[in-house]
C-alpha positions as CSV (number, residue, x, y, z in Angstrom):
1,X,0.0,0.0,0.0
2,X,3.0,2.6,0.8
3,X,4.4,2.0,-2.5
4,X,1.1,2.8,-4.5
5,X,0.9,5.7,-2.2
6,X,4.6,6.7,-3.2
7,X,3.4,6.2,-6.8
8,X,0.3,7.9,-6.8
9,X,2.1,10.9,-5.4
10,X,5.2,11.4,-7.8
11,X,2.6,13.0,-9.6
12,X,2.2,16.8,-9.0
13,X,-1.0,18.9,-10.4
14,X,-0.1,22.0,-12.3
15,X,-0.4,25.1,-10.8
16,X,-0.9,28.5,-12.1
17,X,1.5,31.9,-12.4
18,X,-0.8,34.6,-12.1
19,X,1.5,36.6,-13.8
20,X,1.8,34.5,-17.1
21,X,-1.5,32.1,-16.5
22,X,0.7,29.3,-17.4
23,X,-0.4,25.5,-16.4
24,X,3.2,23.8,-15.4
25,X,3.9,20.4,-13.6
26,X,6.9,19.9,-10.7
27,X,9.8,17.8,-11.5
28,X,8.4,14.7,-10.4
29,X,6.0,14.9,-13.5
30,X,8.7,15.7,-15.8
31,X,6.4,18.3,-17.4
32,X,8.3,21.5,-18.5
33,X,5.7,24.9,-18.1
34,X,3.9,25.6,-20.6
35,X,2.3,28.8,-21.4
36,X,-0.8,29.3,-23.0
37,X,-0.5,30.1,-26.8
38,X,-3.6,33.4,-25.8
39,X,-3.4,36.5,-25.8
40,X,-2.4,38.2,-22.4
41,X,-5.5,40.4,-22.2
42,X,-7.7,38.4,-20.7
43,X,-10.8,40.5,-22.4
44,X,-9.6,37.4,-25.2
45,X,-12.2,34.3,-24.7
46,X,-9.2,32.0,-25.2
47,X,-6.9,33.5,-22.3
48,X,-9.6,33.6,-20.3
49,X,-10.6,30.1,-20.5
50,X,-6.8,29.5,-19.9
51,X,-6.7,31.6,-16.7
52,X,-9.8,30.3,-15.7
53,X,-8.7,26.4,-16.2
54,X,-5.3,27.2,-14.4
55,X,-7.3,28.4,-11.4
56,X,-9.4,25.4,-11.7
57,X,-6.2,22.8,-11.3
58,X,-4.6,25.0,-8.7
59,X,-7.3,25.2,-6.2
60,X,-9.1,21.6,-6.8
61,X,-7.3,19.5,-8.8
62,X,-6.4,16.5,-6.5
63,X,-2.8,15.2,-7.7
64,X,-3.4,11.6,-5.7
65,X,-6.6,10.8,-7.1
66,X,-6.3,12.7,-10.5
67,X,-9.4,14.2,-10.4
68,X,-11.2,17.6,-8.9
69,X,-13.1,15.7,-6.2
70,X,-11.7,18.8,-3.7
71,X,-14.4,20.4,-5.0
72,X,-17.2,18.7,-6.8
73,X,-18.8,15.3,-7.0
74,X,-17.6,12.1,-9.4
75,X,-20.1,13.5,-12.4
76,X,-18.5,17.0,-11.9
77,X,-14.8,15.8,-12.6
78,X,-15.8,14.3,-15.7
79,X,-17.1,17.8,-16.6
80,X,-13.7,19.2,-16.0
81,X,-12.3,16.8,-18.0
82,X,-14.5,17.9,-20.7
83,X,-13.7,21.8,-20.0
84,X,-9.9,21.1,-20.3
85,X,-10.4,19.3,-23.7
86,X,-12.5,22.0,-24.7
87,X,-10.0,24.6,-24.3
88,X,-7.3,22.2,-25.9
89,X,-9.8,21.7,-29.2
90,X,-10.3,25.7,-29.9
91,X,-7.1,26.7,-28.8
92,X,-4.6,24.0,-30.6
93,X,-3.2,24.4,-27.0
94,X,-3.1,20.5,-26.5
95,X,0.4,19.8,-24.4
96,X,-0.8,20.0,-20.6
97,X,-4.3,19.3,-21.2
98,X,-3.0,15.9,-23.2
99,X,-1.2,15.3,-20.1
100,X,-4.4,16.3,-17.6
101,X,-6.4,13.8,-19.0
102,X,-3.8,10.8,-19.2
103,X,-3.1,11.5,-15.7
104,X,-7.0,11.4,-15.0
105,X,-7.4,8.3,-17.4
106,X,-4.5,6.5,-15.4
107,X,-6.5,7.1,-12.0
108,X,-9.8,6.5,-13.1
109,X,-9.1,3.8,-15.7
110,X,-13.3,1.7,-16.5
111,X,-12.5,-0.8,-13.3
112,X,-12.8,2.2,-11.2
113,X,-15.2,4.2,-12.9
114,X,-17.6,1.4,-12.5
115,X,-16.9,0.8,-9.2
116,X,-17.0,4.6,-8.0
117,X,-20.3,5.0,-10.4
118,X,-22.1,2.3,-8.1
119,X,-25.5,1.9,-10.4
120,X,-25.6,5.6,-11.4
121,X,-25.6,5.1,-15.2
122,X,-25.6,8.7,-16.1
123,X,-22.9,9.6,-13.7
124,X,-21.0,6.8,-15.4
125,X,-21.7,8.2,-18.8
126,X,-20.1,11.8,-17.8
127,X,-16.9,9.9,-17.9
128,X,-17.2,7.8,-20.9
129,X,-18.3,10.8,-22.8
130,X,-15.1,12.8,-21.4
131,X,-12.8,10.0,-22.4
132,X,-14.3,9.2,-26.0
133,X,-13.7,13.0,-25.9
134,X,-10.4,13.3,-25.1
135,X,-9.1,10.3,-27.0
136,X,-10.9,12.1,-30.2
137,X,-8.8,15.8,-29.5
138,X,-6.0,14.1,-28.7
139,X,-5.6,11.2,-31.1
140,X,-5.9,8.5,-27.9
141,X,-6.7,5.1,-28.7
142,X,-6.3,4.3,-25.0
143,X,-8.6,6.8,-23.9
144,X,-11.2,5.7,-27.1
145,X,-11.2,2.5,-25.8
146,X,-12.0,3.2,-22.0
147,X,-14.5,5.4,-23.1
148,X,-16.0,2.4,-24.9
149,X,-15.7,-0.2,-22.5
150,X,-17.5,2.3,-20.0
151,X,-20.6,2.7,-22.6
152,X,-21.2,-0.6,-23.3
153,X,-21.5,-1.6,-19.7
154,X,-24.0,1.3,-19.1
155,X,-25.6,0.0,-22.1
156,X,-25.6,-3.6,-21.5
157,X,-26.9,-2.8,-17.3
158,X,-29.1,-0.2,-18.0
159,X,-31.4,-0.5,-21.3
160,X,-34.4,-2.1,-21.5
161,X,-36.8,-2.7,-24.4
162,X,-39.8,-3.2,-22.3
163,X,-40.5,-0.2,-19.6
164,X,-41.5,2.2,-21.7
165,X,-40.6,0.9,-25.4
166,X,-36.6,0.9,-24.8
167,X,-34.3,3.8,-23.1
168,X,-32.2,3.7,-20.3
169,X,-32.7,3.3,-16.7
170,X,-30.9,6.2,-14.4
171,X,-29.9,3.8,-12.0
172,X,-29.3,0.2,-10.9
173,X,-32.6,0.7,-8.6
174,X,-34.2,0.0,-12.3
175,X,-37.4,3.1,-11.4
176,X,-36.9,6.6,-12.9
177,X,-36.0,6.6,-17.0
178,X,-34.7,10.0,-17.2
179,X,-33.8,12.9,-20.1
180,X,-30.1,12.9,-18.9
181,X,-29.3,9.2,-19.1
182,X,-30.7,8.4,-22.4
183,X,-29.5,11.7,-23.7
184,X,-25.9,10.7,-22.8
185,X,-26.4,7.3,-24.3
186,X,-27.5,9.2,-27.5
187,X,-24.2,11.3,-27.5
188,X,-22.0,8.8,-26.7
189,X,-23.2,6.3,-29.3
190,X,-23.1,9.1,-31.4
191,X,-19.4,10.1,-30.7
192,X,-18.7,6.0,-31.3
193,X,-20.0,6.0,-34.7
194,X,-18.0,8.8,-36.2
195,X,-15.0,6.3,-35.3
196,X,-16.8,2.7,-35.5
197,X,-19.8,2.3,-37.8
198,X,-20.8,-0.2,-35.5
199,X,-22.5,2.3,-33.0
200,X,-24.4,4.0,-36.2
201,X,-27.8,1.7,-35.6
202,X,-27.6,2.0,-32.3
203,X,-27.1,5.6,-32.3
204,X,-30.0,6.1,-35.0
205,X,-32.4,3.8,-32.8
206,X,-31.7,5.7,-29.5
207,X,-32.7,9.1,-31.4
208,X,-35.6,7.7,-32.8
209,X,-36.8,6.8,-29.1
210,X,-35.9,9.4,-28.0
211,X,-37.8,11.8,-30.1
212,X,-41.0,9.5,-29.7
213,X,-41.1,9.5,-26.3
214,X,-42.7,12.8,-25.6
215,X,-39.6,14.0,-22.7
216,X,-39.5,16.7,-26.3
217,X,-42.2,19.0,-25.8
218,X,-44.4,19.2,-28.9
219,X,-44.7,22.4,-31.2
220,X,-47.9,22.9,-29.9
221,X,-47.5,23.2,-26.2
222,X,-46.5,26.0,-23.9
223,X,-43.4,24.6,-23.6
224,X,-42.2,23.5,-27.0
225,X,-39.2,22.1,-27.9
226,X,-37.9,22.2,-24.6
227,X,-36.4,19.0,-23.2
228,X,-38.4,17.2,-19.5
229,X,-36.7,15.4,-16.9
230,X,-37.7,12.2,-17.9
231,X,-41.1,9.9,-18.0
232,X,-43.2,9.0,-15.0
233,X,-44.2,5.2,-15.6
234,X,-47.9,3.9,-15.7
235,X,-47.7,1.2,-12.2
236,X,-50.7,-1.0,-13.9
237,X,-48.6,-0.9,-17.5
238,X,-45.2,-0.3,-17.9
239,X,-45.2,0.0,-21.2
240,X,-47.0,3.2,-21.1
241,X,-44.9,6.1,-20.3
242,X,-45.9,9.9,-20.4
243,X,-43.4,13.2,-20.2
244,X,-43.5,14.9,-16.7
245,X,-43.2,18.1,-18.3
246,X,-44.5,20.7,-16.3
247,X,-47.3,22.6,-18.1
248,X,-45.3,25.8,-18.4
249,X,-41.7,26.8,-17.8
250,X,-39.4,26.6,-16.0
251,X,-39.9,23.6,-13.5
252,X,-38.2,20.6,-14.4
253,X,-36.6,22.0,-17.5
254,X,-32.8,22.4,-16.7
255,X,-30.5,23.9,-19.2
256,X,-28.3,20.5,-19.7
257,X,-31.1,18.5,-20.4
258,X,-31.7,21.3,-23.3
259,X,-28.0,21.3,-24.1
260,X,-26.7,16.9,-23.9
261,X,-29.5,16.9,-26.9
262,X,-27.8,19.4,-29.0
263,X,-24.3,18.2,-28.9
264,X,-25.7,14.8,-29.6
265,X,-27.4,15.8,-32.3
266,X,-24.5,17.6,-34.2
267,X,-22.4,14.4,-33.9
268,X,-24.8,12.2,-34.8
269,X,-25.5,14.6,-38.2
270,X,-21.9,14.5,-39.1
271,X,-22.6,10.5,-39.4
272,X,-25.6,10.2,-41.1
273,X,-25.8,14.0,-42.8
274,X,-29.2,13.8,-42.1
275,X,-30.2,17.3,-42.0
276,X,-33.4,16.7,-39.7
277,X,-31.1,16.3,-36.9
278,X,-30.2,19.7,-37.4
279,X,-33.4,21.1,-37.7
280,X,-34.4,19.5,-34.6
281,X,-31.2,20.8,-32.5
282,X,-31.9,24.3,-33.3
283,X,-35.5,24.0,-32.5
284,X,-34.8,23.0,-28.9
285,X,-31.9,25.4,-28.7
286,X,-33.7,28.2,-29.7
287,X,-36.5,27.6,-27.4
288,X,-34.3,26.6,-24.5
289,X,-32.6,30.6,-25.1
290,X,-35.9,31.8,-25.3
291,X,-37.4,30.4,-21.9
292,X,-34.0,30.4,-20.4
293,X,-32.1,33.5,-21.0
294,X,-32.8,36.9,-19.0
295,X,-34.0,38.9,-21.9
296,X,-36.1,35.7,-23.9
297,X,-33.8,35.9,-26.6
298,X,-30.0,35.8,-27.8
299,X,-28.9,39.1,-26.3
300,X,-29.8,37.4,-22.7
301,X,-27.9,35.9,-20.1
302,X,-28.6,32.0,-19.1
303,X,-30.2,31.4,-16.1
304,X,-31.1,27.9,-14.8
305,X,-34.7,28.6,-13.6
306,X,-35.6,25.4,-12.1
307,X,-33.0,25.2,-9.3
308,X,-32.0,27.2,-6.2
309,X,-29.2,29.9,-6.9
310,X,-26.9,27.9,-4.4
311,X,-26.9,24.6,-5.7
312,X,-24.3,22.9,-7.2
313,X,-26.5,21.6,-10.2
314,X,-27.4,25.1,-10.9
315,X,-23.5,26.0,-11.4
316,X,-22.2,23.3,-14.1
317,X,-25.6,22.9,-15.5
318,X,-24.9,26.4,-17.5
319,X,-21.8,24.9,-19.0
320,X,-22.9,21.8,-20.4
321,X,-25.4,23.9,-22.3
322,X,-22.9,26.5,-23.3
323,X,-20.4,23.8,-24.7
324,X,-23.4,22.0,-26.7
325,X,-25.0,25.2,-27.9
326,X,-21.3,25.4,-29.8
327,X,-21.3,22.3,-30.8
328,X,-24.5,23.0,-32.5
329,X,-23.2,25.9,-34.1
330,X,-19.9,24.6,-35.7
331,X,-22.1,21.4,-37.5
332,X,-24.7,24.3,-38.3
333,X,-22.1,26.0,-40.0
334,X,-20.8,23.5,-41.5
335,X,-24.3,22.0,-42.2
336,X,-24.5,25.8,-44.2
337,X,-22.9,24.8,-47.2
338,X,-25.8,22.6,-48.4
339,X,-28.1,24.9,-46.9
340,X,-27.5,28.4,-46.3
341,X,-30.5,29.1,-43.5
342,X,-28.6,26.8,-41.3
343,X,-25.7,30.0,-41.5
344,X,-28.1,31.8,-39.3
345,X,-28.8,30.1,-36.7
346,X,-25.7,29.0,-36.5
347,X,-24.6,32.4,-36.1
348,X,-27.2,33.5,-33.9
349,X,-26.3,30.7,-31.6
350,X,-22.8,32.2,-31.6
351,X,-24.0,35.3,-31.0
352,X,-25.4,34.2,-27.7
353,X,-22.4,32.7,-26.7
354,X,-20.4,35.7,-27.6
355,X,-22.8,37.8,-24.9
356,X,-22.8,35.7,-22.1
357,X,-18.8,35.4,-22.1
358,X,-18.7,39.1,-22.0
359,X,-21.3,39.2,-19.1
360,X,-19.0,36.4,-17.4
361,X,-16.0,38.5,-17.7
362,X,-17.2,42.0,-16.9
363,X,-19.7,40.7,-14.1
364,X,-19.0,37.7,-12.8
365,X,-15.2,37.5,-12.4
366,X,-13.0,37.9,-9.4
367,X,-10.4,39.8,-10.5
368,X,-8.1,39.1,-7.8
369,X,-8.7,35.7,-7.4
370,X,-9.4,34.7,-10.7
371,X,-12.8,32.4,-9.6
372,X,-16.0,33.1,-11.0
373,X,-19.7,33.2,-9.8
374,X,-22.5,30.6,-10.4
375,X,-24.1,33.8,-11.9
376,X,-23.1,35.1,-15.3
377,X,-24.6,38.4,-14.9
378,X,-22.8,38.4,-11.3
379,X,-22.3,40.1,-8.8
380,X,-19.2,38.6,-7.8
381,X,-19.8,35.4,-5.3
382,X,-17.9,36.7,-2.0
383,X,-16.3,33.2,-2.1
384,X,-14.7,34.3,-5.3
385,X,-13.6,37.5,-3.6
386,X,-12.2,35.7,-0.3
387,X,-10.2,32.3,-2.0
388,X,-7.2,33.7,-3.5
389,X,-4.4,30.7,-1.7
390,X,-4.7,27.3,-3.3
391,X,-6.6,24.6,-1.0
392,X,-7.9,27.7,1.3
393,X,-11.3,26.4,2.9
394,X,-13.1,28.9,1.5
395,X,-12.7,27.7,-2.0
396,X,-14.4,24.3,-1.1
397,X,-17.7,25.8,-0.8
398,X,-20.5,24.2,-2.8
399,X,-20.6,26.4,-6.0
400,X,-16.7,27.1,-6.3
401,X,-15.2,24.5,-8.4
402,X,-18.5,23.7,-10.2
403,X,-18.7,27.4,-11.1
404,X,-15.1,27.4,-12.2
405,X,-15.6,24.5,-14.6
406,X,-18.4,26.0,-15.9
407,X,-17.3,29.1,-16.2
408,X,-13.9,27.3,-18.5
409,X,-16.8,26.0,-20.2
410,X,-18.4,28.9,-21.8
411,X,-15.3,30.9,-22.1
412,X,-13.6,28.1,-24.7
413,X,-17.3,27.9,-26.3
414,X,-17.4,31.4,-27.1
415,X,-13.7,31.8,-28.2
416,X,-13.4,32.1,-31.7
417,X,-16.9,33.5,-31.8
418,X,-16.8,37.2,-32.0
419,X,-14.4,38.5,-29.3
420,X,-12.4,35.5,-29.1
421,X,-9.3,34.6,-30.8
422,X,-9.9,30.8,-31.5
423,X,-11.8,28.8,-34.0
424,X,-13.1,25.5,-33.5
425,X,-10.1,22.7,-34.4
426,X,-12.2,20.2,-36.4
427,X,-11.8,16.3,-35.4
428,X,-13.0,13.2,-36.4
């Protein structure tokens, strides 16, 4: 046991310069500094998600268990995961985070994963998602193939044909069929196909579901387009299943319900080219912004409406939508040369991005500390004012590190947009 302990320790998280924002490893690690390739304003989307990231691994990034568990729960490291290669995709800045996430992968290889998931299959899918991922930005069979091995045992515990018509259960306990699980199912068997054809039916059939099973609110309703919890299951037959929508917004309808879809979506168009992915993406995006952004419309700043302002849910959920809403845009845009309407929205969805990072930066940013607030239109959290040492207590409050990851997550979204200096590094 002392020797895995000697092990585990040799290596160091990277810390950050305020001076330079540079993520750099000890000598244990045998990781030279490296600075980031951004601009040293920091009004630039791209340094910011740089100085926001290095703040990130110097205040919560534990170097024993390679993840951010300091600070958030299992799901939430995979999210930081997923902000780290998201900065590495739009910046070509790929070094350190290459080396973040094989120093995550070595720690939380699938063995432990499944373990430390006990029956959770949409906490389980965080991580296959950030591993497929990473392996995709940074050419990683390794990390393909854990992301992989992950899936398919979330697939081969958790669906079932019967309750409901097919989907997946959100947990071992086999009683709640949810929005989030089946949505991450979609986008990692989406994410599989555009490397193994294999996963293209079962990709394709998940959608299909998906779409049928009402958790899409219809055209016609209050609340259409917008994406619902999950189903609530008839007791007398299972294999009736109705939406538990909530009549009107915003109950129940969290932004990274909205946002899982959209991402999804895009990378299950660029297998199929099937443009009615697309059409359906932008339809829930653009009535997500509309019920979800301050002003109803892409000059607004997101606000998660269906949970309290302290919760850690409320935090990261922002970011998953942010990160989606670009993914959207990029296979919009690319989507734009067959059809030119497409351009728009695209754009418009950009647009929004570009807004919300400004509000971030301008409202919402310590500038001392370099930690940023739950809220994007601020005021600054006092937390954020009061944690300027690494591993200070005050930093390990409930909306901290989440905020932070979220926050990364927006910022390398929005680079390359308008105001930032990046554009999107196309893979796969």
């Amino acid at each position: 046991m002392a020797g895995l302990v000697l092990i585990l320790a040799a290596f160091t998280k990277f810390t950050v310069t305020a001076a330079t924002t540079a993520w750099s490893g000890g000598a244990a690690d045998d990781i030279a500094p490296l600075h980031c390739r951004a601009p040293t304003n920091t009004s630039s989307f791209g340094a910011a998600a740089c100085a926001a990231l290095s703040v990130l691994q110097a205040h919560w990034y534990n170097e024993i268990l390679g993840d951010w568990s300091g600070g958030t729960q299992f799901w939430g490291s995979a999210n930081a995961l997923s902000a780290v290669v998201d900065y590495a995709l739009r910046s070509g800045d790929v070094s350190v985070p290459r080396d973040v996430a094989t120093m995550v992968h070595e720690r939380r290889p699938p063995v432990i994963i499944e373990l430390l998931g006990v029956g959770s299959y949409d906490d389980m899918q965080w991580w296959s998602l950030a591993y497929l991922e990473a392996g995709v930005a940074f050419d990683d069979d390794a990390l393909i193939a854990s992301g992989r091995k992950i899936f398919d045992y979330v697939w081969n515990k958790a669906y079932d044909a019967t309750t409901c018509g097919g989907g997946l259960w959100w947990s071992a306990r086999r009683s709640y069929k949810n929005a989030i699980t089946n949505e991450l199912a979609l986008a990692n068997a989406a994410l599989l196909a555009r490397r193994d054809a294999s996963y293209i039916g079962k990709a394709v059939a998940q959608w299909r579901w998906f779409e049928a099973s009402g958790m899409i609110s219809s055209a016609t309703s209050a609340t259409a387009g917008l994406v619902a919890d999950g189903l609530d299951v008839d007791s007398l037959n299972k294999t009736t299943c109705r939406s538990n929508a909530a009549p009107a917004c915003c109950t129940g309808f969290y932004s990274y319900n909205q946002g899982v879809l959209l991402g999804a979506l895009a990378d299950l168009w660029h297998v199929t080219r099937n443009e009615s992915l697309l059409l359906a993406a932008n339809f829930t995006a653009s009535s997500a912004i509309a019920a979800l952004s301050s002003t109803g419309g892409i000059d607004g700043i997101l606000l998660e409406k269906s949970t309290g302002v302290d919760s850690e849910d409320h935090a990261l959920f922002k970011g998953i939508f942010a990160r989606n809403v670009r993914k959207l845009a990029d296979a919009l845009l690319d989507a734009a040369q067959t059809n030119a309407d497409l351009r728009i929205s695209g754009m418009r969805f950009l647009a929004f991005l570009d807004v919300n990072a400004r509000s971030l930066l301008a409202h919402a940013r310590d500038a001392k500390s370099g930690m940023f607030s739950a809220l994007w239109e601020g005021p600054v959290d006092p937390h954020a004012k009061s944690c300027t040492q690494p591993g200070s207590g005050v930093c390990g409050n409930a909306t901290g590190c989440v905020a932070q990851i979220s926050a990364s997550m927006l910022l390398a979204a929005a680079a390359g947009s308008a105001n930032g200096s990046y554009t999107y590094v196309r893979v796969g």
